[in-house]
DRENPA-3360 file (N, C-alpha, C; in nm, 2 decimals, always signed):
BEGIN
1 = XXXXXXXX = -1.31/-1.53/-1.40/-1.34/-1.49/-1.26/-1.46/-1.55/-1.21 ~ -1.43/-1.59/-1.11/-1.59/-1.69/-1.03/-1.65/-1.57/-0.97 ~ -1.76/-1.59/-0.98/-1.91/-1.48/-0.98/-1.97/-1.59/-0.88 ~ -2.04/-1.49/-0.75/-2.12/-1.53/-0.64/-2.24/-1.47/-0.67 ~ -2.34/-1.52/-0.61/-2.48/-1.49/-0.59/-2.46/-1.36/-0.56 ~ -2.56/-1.29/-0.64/-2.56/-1.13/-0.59/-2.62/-1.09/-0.50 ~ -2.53/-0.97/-0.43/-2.62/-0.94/-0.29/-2.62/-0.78/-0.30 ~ -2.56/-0.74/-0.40/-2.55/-0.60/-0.40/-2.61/-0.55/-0.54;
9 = XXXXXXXX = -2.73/-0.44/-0.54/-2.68/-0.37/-0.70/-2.70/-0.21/-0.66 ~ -2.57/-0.17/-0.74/-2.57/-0.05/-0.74/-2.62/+0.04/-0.83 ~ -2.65/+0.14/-0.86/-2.73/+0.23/-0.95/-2.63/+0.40/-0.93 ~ -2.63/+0.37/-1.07/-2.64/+0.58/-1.14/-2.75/+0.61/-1.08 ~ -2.74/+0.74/-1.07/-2.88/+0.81/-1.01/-2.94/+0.93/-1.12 ~ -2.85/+1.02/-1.13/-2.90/+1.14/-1.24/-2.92/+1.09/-1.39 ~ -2.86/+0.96/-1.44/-2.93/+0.95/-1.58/-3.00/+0.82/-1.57 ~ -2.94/+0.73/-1.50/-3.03/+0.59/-1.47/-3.15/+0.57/-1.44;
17 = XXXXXXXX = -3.17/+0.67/-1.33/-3.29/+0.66/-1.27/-3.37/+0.75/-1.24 ~ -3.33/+0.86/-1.27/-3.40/+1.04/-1.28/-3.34/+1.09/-1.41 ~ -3.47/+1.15/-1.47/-3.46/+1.21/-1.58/-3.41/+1.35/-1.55 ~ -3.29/+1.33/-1.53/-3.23/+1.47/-1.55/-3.23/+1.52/-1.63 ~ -3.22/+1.50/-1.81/-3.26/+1.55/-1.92/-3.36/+1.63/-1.97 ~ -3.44/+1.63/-1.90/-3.61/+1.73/-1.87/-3.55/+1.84/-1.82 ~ -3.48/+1.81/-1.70/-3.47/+1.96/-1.59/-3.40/+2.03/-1.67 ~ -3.30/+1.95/-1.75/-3.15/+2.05/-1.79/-3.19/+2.15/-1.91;
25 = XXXXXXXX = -3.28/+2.08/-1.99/-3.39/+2.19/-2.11/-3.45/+2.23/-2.02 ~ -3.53/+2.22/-1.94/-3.61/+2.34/-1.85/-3.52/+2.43/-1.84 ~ -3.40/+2.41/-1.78/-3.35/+2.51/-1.68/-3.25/+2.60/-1.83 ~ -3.22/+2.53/-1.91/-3.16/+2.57/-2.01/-3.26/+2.64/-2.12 ~ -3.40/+2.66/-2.13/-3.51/+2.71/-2.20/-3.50/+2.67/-2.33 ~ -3.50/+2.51/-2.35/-3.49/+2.51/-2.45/-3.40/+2.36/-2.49 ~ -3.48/+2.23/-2.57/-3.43/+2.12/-2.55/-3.29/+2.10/-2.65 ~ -3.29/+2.18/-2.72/-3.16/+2.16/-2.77/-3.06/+2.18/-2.70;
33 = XXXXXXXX = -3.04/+2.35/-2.65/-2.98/+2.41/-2.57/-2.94/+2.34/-2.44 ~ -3.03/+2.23/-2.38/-3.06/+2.16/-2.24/-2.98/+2.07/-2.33 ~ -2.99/+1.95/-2.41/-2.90/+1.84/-2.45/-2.78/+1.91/-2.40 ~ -2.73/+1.99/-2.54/-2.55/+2.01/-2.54/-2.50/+2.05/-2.35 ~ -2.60/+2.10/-2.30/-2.56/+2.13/-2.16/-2.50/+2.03/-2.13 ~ -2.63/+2.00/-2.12/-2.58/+1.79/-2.02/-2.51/+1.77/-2.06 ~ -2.49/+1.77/-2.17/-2.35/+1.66/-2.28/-2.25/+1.71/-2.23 ~ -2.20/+1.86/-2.22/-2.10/+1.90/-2.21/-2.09/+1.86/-2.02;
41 = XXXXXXXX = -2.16/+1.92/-2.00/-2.10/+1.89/-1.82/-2.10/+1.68/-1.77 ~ -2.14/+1.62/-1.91/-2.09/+1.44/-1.85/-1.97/+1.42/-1.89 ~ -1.92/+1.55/-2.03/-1.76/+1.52/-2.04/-1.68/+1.59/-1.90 ~ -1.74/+1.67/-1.86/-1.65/+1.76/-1.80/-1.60/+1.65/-1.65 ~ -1.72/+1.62/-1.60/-1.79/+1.51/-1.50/-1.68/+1.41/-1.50 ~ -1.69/+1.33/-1.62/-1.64/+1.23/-1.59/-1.48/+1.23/-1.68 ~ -1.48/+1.35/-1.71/-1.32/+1.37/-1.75/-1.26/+1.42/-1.64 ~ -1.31/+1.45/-1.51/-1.27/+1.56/-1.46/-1.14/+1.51/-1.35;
49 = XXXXXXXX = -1.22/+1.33/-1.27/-1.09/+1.29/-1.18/-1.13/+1.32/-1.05 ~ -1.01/+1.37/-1.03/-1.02/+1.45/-0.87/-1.16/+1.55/-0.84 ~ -1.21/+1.52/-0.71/-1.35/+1.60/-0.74/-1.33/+1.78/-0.75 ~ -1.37/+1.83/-0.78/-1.37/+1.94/-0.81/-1.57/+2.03/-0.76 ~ -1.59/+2.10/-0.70/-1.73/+2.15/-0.68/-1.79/+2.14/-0.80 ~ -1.91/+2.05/-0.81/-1.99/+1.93/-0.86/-2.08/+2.09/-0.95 ~ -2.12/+2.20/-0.82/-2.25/+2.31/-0.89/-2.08/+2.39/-1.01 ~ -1.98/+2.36/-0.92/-1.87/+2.47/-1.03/-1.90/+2.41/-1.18;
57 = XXXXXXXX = -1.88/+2.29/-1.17/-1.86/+2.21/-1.36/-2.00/+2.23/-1.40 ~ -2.10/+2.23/-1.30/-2.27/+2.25/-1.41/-2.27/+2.41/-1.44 ~ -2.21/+2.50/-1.37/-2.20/+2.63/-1.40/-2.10/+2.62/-1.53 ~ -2.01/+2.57/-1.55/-1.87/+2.57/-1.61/-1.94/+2.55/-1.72 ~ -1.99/+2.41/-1.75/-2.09/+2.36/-1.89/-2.16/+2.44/-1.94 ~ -2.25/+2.51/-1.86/-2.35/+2.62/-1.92/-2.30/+2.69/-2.01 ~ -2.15/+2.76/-1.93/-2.08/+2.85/-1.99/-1.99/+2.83/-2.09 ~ -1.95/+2.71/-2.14/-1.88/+2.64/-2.26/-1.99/+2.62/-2.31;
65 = XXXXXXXX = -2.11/+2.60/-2.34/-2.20/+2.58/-2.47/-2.26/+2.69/-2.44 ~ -2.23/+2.85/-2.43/-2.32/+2.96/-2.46/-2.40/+3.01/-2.37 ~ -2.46/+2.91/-2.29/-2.54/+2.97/-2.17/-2.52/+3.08/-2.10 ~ -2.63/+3.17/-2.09/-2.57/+3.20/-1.90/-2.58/+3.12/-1.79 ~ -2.46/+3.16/-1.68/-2.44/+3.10/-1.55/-2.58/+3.07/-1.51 ~ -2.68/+3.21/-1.51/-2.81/+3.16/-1.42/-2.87/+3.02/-1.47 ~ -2.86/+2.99/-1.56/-2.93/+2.84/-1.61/-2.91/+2.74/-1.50 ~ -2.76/+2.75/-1.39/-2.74/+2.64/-1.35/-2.80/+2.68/-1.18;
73 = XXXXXXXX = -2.87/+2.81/-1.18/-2.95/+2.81/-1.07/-3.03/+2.79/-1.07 ~ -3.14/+2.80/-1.20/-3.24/+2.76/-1.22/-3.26/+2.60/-1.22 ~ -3.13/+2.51/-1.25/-3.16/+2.36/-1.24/-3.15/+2.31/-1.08 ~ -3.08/+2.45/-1.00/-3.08/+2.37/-0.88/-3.18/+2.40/-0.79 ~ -3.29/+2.48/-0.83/-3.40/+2.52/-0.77/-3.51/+2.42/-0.81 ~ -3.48/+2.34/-0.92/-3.59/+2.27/-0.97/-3.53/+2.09/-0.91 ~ -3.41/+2.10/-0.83/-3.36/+1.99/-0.81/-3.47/+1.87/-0.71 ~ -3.54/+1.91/-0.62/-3.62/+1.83/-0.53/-3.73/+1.80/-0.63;
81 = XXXXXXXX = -3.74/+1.83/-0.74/-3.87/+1.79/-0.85/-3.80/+1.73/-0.98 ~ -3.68/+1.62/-0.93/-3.62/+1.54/-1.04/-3.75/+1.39/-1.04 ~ -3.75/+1.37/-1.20/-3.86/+1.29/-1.18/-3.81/+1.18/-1.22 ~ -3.84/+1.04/-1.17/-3.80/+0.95/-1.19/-3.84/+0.90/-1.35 ~ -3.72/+0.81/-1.42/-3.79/+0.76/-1.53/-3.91/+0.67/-1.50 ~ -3.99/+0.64/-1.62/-4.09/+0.56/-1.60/-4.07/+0.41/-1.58 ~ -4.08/+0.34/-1.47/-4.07/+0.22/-1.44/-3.97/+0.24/-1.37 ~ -3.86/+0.33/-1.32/-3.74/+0.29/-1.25/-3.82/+0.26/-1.08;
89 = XXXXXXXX = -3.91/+0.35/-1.05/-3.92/+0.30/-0.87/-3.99/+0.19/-0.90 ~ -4.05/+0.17/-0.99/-4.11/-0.02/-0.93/-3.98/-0.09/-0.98 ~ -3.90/-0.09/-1.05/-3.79/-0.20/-1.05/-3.72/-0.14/-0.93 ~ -3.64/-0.02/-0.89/-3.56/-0.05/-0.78/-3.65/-0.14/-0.65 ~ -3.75/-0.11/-0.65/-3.84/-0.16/-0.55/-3.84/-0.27/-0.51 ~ -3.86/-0.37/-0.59/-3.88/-0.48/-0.67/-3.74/-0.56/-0.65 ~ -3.59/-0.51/-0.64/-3.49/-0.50/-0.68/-3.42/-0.51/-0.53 ~ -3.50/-0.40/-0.45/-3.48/-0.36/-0.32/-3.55/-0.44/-0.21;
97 = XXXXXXXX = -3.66/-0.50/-0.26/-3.71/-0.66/-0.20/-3.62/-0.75/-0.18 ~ -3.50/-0.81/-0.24/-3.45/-0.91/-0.29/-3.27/-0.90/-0.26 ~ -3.22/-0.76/-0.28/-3.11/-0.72/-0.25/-3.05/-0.61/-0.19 ~ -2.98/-0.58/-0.12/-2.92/-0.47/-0.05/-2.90/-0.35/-0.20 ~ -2.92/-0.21/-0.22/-2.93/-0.14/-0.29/-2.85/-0.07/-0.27 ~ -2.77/+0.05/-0.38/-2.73/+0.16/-0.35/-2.71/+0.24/-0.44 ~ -2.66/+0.33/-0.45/-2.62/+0.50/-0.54/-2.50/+0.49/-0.55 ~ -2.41/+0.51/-0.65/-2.26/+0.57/-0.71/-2.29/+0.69/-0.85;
105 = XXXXXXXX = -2.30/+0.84/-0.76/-2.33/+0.90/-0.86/-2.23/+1.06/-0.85 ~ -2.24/+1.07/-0.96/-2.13/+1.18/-0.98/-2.20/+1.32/-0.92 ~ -2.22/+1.34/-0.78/-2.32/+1.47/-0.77/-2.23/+1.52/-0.63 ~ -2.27/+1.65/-0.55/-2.21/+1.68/-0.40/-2.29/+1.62/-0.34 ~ -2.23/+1.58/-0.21/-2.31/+1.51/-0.12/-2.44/+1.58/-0.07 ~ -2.46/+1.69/-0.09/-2.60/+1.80/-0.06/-2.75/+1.73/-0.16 ~ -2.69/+1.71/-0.28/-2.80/+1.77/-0.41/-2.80/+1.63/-0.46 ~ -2.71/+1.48/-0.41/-2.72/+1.34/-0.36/-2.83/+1.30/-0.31;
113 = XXXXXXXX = -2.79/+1.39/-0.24/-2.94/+1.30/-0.09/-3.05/+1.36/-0.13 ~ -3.09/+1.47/-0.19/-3.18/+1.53/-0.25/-3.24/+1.45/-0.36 ~ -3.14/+1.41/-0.43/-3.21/+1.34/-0.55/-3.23/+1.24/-0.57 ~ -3.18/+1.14/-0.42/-3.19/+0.98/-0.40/-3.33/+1.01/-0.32 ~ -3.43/+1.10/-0.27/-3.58/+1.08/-0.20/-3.64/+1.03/-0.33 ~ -3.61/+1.10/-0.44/-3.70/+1.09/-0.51/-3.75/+0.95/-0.55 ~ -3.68/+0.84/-0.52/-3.72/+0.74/-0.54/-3.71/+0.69/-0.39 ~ -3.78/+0.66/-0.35/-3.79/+0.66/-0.16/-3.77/+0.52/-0.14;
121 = XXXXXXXX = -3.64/+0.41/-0.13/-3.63/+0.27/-0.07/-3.54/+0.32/-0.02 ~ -3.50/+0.19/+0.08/-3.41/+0.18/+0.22/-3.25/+0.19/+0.13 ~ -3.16/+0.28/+0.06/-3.06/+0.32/+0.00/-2.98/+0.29/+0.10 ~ -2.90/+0.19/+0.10/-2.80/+0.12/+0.17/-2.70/+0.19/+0.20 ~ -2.68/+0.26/+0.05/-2.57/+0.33/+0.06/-2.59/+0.49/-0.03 ~ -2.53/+0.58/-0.02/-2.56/+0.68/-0.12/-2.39/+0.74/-0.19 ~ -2.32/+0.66/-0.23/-2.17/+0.70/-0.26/-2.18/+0.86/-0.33 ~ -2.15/+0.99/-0.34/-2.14/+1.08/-0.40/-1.98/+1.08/-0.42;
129 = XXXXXXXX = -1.94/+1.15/-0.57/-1.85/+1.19/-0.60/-1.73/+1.30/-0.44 ~ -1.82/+1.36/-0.44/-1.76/+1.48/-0.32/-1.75/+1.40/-0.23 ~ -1.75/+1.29/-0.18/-1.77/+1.20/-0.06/-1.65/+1.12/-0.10 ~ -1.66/+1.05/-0.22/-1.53/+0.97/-0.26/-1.39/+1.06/-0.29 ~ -1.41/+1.19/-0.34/-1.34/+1.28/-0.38/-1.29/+1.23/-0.52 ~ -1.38/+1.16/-0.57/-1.31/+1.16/-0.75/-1.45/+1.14/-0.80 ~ -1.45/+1.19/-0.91/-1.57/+1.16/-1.04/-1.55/+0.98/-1.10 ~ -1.67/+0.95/-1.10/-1.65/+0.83/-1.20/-1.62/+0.91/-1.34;
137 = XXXXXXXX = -1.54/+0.83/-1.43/-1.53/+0.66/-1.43/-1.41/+0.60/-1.29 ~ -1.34/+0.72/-1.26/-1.24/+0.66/-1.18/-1.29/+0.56/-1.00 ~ -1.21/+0.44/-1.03/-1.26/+0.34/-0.99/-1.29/+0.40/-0.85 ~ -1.27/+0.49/-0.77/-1.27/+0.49/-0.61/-1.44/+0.48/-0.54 ~ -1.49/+0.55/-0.64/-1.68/+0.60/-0.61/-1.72/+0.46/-0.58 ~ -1.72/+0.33/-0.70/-1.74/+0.20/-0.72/-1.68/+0.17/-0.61 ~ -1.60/+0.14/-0.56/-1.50/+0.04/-0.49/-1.52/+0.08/-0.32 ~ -1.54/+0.21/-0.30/-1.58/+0.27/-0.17/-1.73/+0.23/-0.13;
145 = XXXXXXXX = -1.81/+0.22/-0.26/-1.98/+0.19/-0.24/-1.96/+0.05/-0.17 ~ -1.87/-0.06/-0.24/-1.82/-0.19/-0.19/-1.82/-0.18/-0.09 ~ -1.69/-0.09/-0.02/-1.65/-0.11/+0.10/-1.75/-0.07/+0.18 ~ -1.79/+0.00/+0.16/-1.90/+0.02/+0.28/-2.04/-0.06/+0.32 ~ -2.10/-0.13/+0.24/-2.15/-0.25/+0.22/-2.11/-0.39/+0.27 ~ -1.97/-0.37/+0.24/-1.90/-0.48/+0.29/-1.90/-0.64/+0.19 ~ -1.89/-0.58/+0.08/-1.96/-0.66/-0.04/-1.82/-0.66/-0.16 ~ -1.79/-0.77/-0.20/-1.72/-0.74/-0.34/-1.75/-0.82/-0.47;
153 = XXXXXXXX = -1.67/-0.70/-0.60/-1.76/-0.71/-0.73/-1.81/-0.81/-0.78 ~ -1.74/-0.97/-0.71/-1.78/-1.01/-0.78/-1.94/-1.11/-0.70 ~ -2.01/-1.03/-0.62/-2.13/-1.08/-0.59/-2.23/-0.88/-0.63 ~ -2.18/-0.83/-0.72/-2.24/-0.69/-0.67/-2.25/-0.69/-0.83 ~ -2.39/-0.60/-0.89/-2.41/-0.55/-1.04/-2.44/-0.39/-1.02 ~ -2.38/-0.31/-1.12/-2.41/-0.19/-1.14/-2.51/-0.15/-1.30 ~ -2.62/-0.06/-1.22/-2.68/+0.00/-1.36/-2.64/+0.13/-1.44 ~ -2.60/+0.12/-1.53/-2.53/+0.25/-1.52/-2.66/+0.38/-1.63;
161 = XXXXXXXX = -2.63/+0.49/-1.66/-2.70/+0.58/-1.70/-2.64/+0.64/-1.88 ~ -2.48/+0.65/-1.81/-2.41/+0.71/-1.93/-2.32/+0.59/-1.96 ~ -2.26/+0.62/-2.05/-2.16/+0.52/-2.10/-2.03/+0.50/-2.06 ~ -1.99/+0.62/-2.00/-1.84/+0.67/-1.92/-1.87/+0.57/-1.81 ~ -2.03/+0.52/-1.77/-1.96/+0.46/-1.67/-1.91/+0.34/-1.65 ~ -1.91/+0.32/-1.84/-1.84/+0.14/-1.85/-1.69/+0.13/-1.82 ~ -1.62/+0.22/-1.84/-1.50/+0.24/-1.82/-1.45/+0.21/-1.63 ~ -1.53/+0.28/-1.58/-1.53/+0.25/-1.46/-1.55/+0.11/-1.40;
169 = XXXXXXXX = -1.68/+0.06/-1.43/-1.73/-0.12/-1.38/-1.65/-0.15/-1.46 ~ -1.60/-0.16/-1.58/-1.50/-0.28/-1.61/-1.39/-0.26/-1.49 ~ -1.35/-0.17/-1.45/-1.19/-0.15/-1.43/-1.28/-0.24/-1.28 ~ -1.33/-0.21/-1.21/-1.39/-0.23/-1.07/-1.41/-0.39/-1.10 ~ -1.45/-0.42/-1.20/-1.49/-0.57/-1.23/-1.66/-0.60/-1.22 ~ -1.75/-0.53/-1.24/-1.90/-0.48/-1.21/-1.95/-0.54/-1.34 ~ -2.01/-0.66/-1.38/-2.14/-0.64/-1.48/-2.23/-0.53/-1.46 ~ -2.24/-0.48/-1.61/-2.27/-0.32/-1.62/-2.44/-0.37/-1.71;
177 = XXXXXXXX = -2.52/-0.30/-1.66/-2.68/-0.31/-1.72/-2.67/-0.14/-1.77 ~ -2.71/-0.14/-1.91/-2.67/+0.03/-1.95/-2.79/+0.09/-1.96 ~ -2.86/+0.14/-1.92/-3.00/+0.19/-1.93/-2.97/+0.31/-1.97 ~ -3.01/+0.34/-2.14/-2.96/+0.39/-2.24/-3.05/+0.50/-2.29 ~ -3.15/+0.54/-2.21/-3.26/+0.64/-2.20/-3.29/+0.69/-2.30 ~ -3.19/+0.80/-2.37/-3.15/+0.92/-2.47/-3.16/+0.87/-2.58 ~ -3.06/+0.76/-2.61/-3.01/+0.74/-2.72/-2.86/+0.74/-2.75 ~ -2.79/+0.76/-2.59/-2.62/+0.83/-2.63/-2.55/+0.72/-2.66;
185 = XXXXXXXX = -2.43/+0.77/-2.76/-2.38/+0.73/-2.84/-2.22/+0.61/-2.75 ~ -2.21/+0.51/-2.74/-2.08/+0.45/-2.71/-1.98/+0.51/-2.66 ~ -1.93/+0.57/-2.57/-1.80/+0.67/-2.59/-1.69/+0.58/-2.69 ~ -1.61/+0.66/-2.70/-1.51/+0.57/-2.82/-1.43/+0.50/-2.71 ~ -1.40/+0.38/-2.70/-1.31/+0.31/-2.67/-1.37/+0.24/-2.50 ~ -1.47/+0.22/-2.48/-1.58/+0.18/-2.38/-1.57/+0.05/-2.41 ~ -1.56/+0.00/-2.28/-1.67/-0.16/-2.29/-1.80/-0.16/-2.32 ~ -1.84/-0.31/-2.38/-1.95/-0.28/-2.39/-1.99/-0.38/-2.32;
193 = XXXXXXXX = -2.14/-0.33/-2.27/-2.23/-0.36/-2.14/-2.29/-0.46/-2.14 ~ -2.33/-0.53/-2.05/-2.40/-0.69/-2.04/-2.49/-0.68/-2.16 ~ -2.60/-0.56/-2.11/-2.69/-0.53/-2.15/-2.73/-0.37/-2.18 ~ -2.77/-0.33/-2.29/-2.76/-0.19/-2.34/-2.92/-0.21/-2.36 ~ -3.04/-0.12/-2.32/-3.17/-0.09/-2.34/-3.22/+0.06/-2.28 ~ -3.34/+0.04/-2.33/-3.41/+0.21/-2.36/-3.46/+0.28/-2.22 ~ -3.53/+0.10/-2.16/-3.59/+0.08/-2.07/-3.51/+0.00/-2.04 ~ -3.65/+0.00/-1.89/-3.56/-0.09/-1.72/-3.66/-0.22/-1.75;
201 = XXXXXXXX = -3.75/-0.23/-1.86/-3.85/-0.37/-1.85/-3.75/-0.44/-1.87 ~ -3.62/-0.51/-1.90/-3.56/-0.63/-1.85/-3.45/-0.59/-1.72 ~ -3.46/-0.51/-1.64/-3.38/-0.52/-1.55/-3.40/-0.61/-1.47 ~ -3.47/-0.65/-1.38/-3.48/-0.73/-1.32/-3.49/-0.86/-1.35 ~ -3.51/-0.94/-1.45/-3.51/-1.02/-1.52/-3.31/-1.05/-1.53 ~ -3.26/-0.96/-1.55/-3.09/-0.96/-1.56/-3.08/-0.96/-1.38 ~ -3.12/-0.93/-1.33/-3.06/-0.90/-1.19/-3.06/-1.05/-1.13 ~ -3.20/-1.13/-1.16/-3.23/-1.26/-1.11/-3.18/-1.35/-1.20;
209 = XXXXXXXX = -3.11/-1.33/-1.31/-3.01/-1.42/-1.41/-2.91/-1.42/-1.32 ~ -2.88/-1.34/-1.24/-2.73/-1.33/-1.17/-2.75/-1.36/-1.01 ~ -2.87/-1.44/-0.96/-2.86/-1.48/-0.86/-2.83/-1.61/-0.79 ~ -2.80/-1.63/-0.92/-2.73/-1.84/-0.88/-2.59/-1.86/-0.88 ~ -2.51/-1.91/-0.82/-2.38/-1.88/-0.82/-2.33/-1.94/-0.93 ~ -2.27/-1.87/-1.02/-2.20/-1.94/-1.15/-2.05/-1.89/-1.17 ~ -1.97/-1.94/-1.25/-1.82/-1.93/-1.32/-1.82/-1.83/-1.44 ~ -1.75/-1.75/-1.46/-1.71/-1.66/-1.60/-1.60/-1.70/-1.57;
217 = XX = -1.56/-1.72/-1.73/-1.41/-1.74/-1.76/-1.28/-1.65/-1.69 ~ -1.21/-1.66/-1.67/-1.12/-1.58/-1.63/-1.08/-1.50/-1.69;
% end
């Protein structure tokens, strides 16, 4: 497939670029307790398809790994205090100098726009799940971010958070940058990503590898 000079990159928001993993042990009292949360509501997330109310599945999760319901009030009262990972606003910044930017993230359009201030550049676009009406991996979130931009995949890169979202950029046709935070594990049967790291120190470095127009095999 022939690859054009990039004009677009898209970004995860809740694991790519905000440490959601903090809030979810905050709100869950307790970091182990807070992992399996998370863990359970990115299967639920991104098994789920058709959108379904985004606060229902974080209530839903709580309550499949033991929690009480209140846990998922407590994360959404602490939601305007999601903190960005370290280095993510100087690379989107940096990123956002150079290319048109945007969000494809699995959240409602309310607690979206909430969580995209936290990193404060000109967000071209903000795709939410509840907006596309499907959860990633499924291709619509990706492919709608496109349309609206007016941009296709193959001048556009996505950073993704979790690994469910390789399934999606492959199918969309997206070079995937996996910014691998946690440590989570491959899902079984995933593509695997341009680039898989801890940190965002080579992101941009990959963003400007993909700014000269070149050929990939077909």
């Amino acid at each position: 497939m022939t690859r054009h000079a990039t004009q677009v990159v898209l970004f995860d928001l809740l694991t790519a670029l905000l440490d959601s993993w903090t809030a979810w042990c905050h709100a869950a009292h307790g970091e182990t307790a807070g992992r399996q949360w998370r863990s359970r509501y990115l299967e639920l997330t991104y098994g789920c398809g058709p959108y379904r109310p985004y606060e229902d599945l974080v209530r839903q999760a709580a309550v499949d790994v033991g929690l009480n319901p209140g846990a998922a009030d407590r994360l959404e009262l602490g939601w305007s205090a999601l903190q960005p990972w370290s280095g993510a606003a100087d690379a989107v910044r940096a990123i956002a100098a150079r290319h048109r930017v945007g969000i494809v993230t699995n959240c409602s359009a309310r607690l979206g726009r909430v969580a995209a201030q936290r990193i404060p550049v000109n967000w071209h676009v903000i795709m939410t799940a509840e907006e596309a009406g499907y959860y990633k991996p499924h291709p619509r979130p990706y492919k709608l971010a496109l349309e609206k931009l007016g941009a296709h995949p193959t001048s556009a890169l996505f950073v993704a958070g979790s690994g469910y979202d390789l399934f999606g950029t492959a199918a969309v046709g997206l070079p995937t940058f996996w910014h691998n935070r946690v440590g989570l594990s491959l899902p079984h049967g995933a593509p695997v990503p341009d680039i898989e790291a801890c940190n965002l120190e080579k992101l941009t470095a990959w963003v400007d590898a993909h700014c000269s127009p070149h050929s990939a095999p077909a």
